[in-house]
VEXDREN-2710 file (C-alpha; in Angstrom, 1 decimal):
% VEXDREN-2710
k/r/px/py/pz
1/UNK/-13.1/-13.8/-33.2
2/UNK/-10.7/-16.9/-33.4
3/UNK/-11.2/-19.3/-30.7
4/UNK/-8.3/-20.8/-28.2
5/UNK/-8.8/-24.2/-29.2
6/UNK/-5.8/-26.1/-29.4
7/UNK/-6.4/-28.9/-27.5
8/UNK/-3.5/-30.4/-25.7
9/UNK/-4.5/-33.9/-24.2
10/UNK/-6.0/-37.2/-25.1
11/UNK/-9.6/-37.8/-25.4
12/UNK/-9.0/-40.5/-22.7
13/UNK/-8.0/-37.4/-20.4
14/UNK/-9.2/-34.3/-19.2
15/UNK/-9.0/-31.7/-22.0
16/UNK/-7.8/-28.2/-21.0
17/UNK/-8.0/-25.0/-23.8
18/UNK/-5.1/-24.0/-25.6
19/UNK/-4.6/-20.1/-25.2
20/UNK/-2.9/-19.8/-29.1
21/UNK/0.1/-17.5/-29.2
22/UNK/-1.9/-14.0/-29.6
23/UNK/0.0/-10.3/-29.9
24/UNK/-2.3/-8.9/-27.4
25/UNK/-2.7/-11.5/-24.6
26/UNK/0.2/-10.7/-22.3
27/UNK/0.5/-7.1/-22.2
28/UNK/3.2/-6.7/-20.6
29/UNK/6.3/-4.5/-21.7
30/UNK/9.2/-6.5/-22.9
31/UNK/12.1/-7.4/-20.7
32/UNK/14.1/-3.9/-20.5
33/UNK/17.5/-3.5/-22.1
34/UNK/20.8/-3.0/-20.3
35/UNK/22.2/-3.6/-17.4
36/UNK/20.5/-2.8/-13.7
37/UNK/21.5/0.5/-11.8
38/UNK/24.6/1.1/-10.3
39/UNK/24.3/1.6/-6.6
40/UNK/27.7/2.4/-5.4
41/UNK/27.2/6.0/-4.6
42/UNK/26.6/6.2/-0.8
43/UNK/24.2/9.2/-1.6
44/UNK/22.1/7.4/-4.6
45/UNK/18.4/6.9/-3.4
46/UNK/18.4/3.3/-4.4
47/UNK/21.3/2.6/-2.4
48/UNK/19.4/4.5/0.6
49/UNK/16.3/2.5/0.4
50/UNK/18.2/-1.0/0.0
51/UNK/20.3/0.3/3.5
52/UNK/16.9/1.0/5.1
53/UNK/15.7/-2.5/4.0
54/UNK/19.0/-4.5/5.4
55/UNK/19.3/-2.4/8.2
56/UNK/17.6/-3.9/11.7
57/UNK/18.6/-0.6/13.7
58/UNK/15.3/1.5/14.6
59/UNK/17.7/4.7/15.0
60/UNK/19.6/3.8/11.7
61/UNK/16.2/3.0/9.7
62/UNK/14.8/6.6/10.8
63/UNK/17.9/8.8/9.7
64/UNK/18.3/6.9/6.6
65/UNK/14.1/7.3/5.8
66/UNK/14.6/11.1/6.7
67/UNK/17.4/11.0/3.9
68/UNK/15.6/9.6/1.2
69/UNK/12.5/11.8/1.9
70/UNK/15.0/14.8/1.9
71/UNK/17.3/13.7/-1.5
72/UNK/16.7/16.1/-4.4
73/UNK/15.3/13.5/-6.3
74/UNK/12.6/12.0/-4.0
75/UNK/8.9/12.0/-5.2
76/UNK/6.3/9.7/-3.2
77/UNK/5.9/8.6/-7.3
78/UNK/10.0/7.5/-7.4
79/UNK/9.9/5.4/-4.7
80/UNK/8.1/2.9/-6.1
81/UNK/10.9/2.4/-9.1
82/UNK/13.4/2.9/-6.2
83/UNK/12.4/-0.1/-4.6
84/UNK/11.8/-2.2/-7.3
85/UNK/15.5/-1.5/-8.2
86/UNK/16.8/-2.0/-4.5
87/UNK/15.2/-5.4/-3.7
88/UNK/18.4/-8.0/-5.0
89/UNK/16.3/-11.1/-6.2
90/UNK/19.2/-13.5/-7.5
91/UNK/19.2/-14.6/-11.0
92/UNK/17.5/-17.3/-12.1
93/UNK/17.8/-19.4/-14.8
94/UNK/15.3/-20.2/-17.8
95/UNK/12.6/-23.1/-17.0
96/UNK/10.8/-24.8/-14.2
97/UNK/11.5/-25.3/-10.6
98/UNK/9.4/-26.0/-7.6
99/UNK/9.2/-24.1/-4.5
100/UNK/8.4/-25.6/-1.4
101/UNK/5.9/-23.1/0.9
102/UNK/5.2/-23.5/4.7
103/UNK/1.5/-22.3/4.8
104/UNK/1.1/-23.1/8.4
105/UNK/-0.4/-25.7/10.7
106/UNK/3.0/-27.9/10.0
107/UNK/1.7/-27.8/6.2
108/UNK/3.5/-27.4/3.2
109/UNK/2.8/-26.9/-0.2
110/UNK/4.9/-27.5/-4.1
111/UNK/4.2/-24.4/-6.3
112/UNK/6.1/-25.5/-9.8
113/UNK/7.6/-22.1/-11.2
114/UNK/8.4/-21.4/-14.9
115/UNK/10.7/-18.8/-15.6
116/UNK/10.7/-17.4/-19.1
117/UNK/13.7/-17.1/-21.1
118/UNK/14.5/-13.2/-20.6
119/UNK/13.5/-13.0/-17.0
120/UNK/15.5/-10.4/-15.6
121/UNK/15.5/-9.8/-12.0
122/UNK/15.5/-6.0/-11.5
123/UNK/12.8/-5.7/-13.4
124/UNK/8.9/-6.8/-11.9
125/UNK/6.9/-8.9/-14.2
126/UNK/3.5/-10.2/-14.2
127/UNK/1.9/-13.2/-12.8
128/UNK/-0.1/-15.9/-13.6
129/UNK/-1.0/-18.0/-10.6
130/UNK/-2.0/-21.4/-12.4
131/UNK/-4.7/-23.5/-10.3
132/UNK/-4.7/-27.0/-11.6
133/UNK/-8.2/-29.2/-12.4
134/UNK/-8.8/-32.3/-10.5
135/UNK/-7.6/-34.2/-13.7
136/UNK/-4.4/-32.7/-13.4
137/UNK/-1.6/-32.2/-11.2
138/UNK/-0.1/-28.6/-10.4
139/UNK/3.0/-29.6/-12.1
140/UNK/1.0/-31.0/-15.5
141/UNK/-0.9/-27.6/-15.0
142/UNK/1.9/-25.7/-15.6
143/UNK/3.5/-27.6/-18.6
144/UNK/0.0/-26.8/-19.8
145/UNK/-0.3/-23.0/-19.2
146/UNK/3.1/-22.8/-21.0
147/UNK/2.0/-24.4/-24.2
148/UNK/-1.8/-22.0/-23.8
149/UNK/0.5/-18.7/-23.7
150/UNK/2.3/-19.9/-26.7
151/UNK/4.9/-17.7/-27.6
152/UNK/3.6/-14.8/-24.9
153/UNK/4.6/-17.5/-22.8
154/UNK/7.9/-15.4/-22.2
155/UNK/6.5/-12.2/-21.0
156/UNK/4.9/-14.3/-17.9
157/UNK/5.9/-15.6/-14.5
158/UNK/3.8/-18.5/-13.8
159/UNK/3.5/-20.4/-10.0
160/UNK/1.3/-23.3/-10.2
161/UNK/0.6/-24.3/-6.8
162/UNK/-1.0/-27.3/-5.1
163/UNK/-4.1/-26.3/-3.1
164/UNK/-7.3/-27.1/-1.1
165/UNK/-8.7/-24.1/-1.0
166/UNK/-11.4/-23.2/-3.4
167/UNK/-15.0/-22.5/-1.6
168/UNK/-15.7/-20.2/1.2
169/UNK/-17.1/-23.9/2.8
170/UNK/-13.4/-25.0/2.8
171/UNK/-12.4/-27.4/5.8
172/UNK/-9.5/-26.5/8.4
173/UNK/-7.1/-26.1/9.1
174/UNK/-7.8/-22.8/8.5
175/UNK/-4.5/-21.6/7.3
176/UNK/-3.8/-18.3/4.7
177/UNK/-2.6/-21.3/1.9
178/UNK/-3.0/-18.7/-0.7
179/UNK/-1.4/-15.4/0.6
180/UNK/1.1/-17.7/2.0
181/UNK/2.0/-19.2/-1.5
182/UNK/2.0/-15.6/-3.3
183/UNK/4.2/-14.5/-0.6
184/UNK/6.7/-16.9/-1.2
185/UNK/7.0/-16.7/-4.8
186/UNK/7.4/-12.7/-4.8
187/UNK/10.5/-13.6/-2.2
188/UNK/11.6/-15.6/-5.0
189/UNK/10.8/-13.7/-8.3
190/UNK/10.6/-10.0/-9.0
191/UNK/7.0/-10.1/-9.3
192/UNK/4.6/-7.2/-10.3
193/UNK/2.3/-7.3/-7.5
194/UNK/0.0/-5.0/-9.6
195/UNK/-0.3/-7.6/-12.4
196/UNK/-1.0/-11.1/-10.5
197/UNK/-4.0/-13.0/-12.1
198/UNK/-5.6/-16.2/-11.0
199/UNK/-6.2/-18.7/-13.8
200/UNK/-8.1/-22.1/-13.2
201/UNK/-10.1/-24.5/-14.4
202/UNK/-13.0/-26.3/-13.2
203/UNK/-11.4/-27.2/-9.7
204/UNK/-9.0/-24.9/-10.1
205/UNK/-11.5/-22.7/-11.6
206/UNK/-13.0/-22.1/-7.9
207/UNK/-10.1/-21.6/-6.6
208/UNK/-9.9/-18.4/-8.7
209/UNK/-13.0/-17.1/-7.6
210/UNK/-12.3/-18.1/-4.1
211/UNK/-9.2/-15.8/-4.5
212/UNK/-10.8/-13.1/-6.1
213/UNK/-13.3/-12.9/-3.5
214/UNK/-11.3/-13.3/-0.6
215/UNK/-8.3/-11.7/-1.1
216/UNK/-9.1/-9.0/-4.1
217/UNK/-6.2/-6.4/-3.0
218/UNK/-4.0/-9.2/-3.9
219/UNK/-5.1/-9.6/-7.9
220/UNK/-5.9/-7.4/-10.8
221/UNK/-8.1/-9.9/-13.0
222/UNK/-9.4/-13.3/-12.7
223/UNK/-10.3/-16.2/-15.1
224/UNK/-12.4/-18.8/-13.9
225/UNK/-13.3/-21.6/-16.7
226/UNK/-15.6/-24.5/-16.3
227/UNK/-16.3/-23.9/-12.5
228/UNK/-19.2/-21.1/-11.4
229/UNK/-19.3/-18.6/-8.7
230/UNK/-18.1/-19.7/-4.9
231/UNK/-21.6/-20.5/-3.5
232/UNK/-24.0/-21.4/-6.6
233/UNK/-26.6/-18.9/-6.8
234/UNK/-30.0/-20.7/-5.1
235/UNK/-33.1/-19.2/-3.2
236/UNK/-30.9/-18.9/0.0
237/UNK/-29.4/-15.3/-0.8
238/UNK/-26.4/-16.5/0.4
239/UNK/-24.1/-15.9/-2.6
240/UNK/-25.3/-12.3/-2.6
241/UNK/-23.7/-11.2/0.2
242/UNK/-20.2/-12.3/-1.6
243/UNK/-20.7/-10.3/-5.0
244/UNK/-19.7/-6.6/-3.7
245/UNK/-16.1/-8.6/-3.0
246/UNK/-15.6/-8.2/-6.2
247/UNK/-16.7/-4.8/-7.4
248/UNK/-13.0/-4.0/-8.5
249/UNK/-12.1/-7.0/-9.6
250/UNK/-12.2/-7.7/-13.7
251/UNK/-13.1/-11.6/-13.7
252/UNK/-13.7/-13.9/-16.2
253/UNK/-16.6/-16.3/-16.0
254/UNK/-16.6/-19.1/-18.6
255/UNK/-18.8/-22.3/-19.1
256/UNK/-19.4/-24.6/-21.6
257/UNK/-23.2/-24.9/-22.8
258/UNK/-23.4/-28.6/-21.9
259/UNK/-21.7/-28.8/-18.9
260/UNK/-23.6/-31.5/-17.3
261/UNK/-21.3/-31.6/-13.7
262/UNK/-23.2/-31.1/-10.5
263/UNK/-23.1/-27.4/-8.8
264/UNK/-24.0/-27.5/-5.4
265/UNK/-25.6/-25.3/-3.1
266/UNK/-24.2/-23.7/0.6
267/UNK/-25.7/-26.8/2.2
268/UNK/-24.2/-29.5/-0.2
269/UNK/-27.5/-30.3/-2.3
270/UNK/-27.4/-30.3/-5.9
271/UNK/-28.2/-27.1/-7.4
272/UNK/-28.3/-27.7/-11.0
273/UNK/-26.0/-28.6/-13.5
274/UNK/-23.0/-26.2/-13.8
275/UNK/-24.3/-25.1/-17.2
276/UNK/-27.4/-23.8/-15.5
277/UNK/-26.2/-22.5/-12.4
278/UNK/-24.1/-20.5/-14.6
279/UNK/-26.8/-18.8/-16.5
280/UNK/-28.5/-18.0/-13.4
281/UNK/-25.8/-16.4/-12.2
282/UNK/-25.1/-14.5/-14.9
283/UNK/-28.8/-13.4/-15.1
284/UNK/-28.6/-12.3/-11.3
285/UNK/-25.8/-9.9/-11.9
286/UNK/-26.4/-8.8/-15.2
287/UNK/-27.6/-5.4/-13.3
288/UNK/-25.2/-5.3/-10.9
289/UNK/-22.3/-3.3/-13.0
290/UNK/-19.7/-5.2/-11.6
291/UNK/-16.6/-6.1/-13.4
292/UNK/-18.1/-9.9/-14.6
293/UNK/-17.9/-11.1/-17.7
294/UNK/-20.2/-14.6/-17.7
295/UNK/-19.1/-16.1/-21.1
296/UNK/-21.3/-19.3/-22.0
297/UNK/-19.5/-21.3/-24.9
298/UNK/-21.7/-23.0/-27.3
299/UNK/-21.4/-26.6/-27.8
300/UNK/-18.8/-26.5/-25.0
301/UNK/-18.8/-29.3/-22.4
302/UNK/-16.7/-29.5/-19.4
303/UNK/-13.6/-30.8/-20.7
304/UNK/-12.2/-29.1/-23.9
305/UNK/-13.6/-25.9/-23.1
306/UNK/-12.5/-23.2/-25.6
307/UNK/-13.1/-19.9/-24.8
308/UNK/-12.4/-17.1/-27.4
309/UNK/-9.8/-15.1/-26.7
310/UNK/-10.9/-11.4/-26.5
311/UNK/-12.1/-11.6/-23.0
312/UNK/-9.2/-13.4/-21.8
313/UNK/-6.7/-10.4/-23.4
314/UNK/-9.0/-8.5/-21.5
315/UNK/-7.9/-10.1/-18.2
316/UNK/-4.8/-9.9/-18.7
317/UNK/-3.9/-6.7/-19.8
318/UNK/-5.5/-4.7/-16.3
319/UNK/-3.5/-3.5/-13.5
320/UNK/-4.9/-3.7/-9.9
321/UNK/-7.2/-1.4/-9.0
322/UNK/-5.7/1.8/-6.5
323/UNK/-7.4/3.1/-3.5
324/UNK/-11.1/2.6/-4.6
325/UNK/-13.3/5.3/-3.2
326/UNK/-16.2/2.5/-1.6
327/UNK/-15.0/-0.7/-0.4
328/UNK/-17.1/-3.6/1.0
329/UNK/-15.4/-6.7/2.0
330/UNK/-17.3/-10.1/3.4
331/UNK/-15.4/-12.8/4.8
332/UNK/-15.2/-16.0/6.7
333/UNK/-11.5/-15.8/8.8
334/UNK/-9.1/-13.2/9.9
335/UNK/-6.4/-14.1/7.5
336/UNK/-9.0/-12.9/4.5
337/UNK/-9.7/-9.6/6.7
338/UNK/-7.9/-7.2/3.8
339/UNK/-9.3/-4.7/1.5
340/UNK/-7.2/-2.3/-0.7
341/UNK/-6.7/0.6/2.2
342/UNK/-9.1/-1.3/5.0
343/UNK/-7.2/-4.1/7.2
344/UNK/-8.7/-6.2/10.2
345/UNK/-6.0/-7.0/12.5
346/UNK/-8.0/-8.6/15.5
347/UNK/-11.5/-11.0/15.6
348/UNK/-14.1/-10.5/18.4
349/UNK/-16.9/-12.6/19.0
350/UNK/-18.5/-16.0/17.2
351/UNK/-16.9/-17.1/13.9
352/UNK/-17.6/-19.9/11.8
353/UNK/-15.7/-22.6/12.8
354/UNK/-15.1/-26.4/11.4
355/UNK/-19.0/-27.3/11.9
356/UNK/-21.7/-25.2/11.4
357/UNK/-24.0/-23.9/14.4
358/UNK/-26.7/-25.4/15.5
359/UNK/-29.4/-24.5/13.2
360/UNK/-32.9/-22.9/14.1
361/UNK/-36.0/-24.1/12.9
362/UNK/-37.3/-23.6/9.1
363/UNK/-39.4/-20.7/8.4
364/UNK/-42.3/-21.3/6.4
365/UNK/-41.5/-22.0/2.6
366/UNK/-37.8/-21.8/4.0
367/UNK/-35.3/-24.3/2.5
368/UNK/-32.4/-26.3/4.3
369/UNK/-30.3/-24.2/2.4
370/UNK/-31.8/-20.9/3.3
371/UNK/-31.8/-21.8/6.5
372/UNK/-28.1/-22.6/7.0
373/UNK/-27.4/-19.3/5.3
374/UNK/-29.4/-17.3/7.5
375/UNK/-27.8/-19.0/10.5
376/UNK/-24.3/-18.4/9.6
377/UNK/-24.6/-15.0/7.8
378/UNK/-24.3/-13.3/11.0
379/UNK/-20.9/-15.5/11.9
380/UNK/-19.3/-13.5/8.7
381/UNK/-16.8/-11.0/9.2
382/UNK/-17.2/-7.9/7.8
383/UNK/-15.3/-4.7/6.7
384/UNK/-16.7/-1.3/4.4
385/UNK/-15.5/2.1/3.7
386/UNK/-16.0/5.3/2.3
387/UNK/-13.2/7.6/0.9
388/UNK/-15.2/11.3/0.2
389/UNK/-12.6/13.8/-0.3
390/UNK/-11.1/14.2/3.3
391/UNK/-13.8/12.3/5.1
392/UNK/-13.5/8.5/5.8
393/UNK/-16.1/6.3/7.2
394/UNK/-15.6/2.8/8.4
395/UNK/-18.0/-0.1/9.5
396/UNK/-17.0/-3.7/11.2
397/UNK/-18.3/-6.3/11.9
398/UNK/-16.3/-9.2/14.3
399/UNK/-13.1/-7.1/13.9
400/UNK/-11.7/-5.5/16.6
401/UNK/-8.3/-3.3/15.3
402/UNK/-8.4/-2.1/11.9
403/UNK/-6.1/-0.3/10.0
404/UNK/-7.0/2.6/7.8
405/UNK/-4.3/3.1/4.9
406/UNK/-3.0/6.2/2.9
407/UNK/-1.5/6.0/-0.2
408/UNK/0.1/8.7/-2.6
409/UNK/-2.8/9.8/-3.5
410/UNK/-5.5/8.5/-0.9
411/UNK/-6.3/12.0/0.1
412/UNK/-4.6/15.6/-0.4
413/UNK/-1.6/15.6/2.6
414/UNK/-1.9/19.2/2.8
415/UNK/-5.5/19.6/4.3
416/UNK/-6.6/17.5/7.5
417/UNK/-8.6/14.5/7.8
418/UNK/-11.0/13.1/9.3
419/UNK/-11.9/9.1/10.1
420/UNK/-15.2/8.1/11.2
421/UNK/-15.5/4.3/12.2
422/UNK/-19.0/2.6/13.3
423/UNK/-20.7/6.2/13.2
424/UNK/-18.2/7.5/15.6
425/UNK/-15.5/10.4/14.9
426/UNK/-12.4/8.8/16.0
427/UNK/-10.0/11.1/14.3
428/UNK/-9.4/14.7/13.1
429/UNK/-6.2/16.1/11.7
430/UNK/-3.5/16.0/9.1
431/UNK/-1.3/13.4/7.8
432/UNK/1.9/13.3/7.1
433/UNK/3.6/11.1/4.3
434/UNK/6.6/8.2/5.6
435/UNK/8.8/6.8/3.6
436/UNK/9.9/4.7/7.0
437/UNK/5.9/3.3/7.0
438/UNK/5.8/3.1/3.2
439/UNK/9.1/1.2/3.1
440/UNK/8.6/-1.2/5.9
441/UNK/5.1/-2.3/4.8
442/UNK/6.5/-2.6/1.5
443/UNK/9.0/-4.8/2.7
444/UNK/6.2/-7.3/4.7
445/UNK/4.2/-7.1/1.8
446/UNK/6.2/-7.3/-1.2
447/UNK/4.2/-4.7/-2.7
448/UNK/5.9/-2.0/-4.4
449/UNK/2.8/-1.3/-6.5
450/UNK/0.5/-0.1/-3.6
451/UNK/2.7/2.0/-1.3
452/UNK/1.8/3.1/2.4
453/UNK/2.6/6.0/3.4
454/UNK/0.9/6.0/6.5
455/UNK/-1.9/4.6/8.7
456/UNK/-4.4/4.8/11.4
457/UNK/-4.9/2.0/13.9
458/UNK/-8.3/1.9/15.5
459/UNK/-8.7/-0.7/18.2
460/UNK/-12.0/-2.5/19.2
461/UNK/-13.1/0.4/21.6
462/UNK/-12.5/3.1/18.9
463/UNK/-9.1/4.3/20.3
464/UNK/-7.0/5.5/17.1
465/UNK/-3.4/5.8/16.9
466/UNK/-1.2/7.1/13.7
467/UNK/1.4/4.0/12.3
468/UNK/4.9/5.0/12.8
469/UNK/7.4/2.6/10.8
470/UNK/8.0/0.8/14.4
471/UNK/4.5/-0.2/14.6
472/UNK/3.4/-0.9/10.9
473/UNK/1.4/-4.2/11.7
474/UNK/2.3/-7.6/10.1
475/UNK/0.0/-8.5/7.0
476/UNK/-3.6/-9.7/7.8
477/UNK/-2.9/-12.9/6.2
478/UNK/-0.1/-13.7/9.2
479/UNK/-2.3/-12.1/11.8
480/UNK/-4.2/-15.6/12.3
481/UNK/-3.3/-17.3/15.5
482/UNK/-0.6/-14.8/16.6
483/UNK/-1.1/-13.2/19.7
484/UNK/-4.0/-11.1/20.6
485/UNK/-5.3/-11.7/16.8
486/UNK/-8.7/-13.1/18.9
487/UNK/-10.4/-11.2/21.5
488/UNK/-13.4/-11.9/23.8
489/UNK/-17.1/-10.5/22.2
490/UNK/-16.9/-7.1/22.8
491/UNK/-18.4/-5.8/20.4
492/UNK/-21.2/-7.2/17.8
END
């Protein structure tokens, strides 16, 4: 297997891999022929779902929702390529350009764009979100992506953000930086929500397993090089609680067998040199049969790591995973409360705020480490579920409303339902498919991958109430410090 080994900067700086040109590691179709689809006819369905998208009349919205749904044409499956075609993202041209993204708290972050030569906007492409090392600014990091993707370089969109984010220990504000940044670049470019991967190194390279573990519905692979796991894997059973984050997620874990940096555990102590807290990671999971793929390189030391490029293809050639059938979700804030078809809306009780509790005393043969994750282990939110034919169950813990989803083929439309949430039955009956639901979510999503075509909201005392397209609730990622997005401790 050839090796990515290019290496791109000085020995006086810090070397990054050089992903070669290679005829398998983009994937993606080329940019289509032609010109995009005329929508002049009142009657055409692209035409209808771009009127439902520009329209802000309720009454308007429904009639033109009961149109497309009725058309001749209409298939759940069509809609998807309807919208796609309907969104009007304005040309761009060929290169780089930065993007300036309000991410809350009166913060702002620079994502530096490239645009490939054929970018063509009615068409979605695929992603790579580009998370800079600490030797490198997000603006270097893309130059640098560009010259790893080699000539593939023009079947990718690439947004190379500035970020602080990277550990589940990350300091406030406590804002959605990521969702917020992946938000505003699909406003800008036509982007294939089902093909966004997360590509970083060392620094950067916990940022993408920070993503991947918090916000997994957002990604369809991960690479992660010369970094380790989000909480290094020591005594305190900590990290564990993380790994089922990531059961659908393909990631790429790759280290360099001398890689003499520092890893540290939840409470800040060394744990290790990255090299070994790697392997011990990789040992740990080995059994696990989750999508991980822990890649040591020999000779390889922090910088200059050179990876070989099968597993890397690998990443980048999945798609998202759809509606998996067993969920389970772990998570520190509201804004990461989103899991494929499971979505907190609201937080109830204690959370893990800017300091950590008060701690209780050491058990015997406990460490300082163990100890602080056993103290804030309870403080983590939590969301799982179960997809069994026509049965679904639910469990929370610190969320209050939660939203059930149903896409095309979540469950058969024609038979009823039934949700149970925390071991209580809190709805029976069928659903019905709407495009009005399916269409607005898409719209607050800018997903056209994953389509909605309807919901259950359950509140915090287990009262369930079926989505209509006038209540589909904003994203989870905006539902931090809105209105009513905290409640009182209700419930445990």
């Amino acid at each position: 297997m050839k090796r990515l080994i290019v290496l791109l900067a000085s020995a006086a700086a810090l070397c990054i891999p050089a992903i070669a040109a290679h005829p398998a590691i983009a994937g993606a179709a080329r940019p289509a022929r032609g010109t995009p689809v005329d929508v002049a006819v009142a009657d055409e369905p692209v035409a209808l779902v771009r009127a439902y998208l520009t329209s802000a009349d309720p009454a308007e919205r429904a009639a033109l929702a009961g149109r497309i749904s009725a058309h001749r044409d209409y298939r759940p499956s069509r809609l998807r390529t309807w919208l796609h075609q309907a969104m009007l993202f304005d040309p761009q041209p060929p290169g780089r350009q930065t993007l300036a993204v309000d991410i809350g708290a009166g913060l702002t972050r620079r994502v530096y764009l490239v645009v490939p030569a054929g970018y063509r906007p009615y068409r979605p492409w695929p992603l790579i979100y580009a998370l800079h090392p600490s030797g490198e600014s997000a603006e270097q990091w893309a130059g640098r992506m560009q010259q790893m993707l080699g000539a593939r370089e023009r079947e990718f969109l690439i947004a190379s953000p500035e970020f602080a984010q990277n550990s589940i220990g990350a300091r406030p504000p406590f804002v959605p930086e990521h969702p917020a940044i992946l938000d505003a670049v699909a406003r800008r470019l036509h982007v294939d929500a089902g093909r966004v991967y997360p590509f970083g190194y060392s620094m950067g390279g916990f940022a993408a397993w920070f993503i991947s573990l918090y916000y997994p519905d957002r990604i369809a692979g991960a690479i992660s090089a010369a970094a380790g796991f989000d909480v290094a894997p020591t005594d305190d059973g900590f990290w564990k609680l993380l790994l089922p984050n990531v059961a659908h997620v393909p990631v790429l874990n790759t280290w360099g067998e001398y890689d003499t940096l520092t890893a540290r555990a939840l409470d800040g102590t060394p744990a290790g040199t990255f090299a070994a807290s790697n392997r011990r990671f990789a040992r740990a999971v080995g059994g696990m049969r989750l999508p991980v793929t822990n890649l040591e390189v020999p000779g390889g030391a922090h910088n200059g790591l050179s990876p070989p490029a099968e597993p890397i293809e690998q990443v980048l050639l999945a798609r998202r995973a759809a509606d998996p059938a067993r969920v389970a979700h772990m998570f520190r804030h509201l804004h990461q409360a989103s899991c494929y078809w499971l979505e907190g809306l609201t937080w109830v009780g204690n959370r893990w705020g800017d300091t950590h509790p008060p701690l209780p005393d050491a058990r015997e043969g406990e460490s300082a480490s163990a100890t602080l994750g056993r103290t804030l282990e309870p403080l983590l939110g939590r969301l799982t579920g179960e997809i069994a034919g026509q049965a679904i169950r639910v469990t929370r813990r610190h969320i209050g409303d939660v939203v059930i989803w149903f896409g095309e083929r979540t469950i058969d439309w024609s038979r009823p339902v039934s949700v149970e949430v925390d071991g209580t039955t809190v709805f029976t009956g069928r659903m019905t498919p709407d495009v009005g639901v399916a269409l607005t979510r898409a719209a607050a999503t800018m997903d056209f991958e994953a389509l909605r075509f309807a919901g259950i909201r359950v509140d915090a005392e287990g009262h369930a109430s079926v989505v209509t397209a006038a209540t589909v609730p904003a994203p989870a990622w905006k539902s931090e410090g809105r209105a009513g997005a905290t409640r009182p401790a209700t419930r445990p």
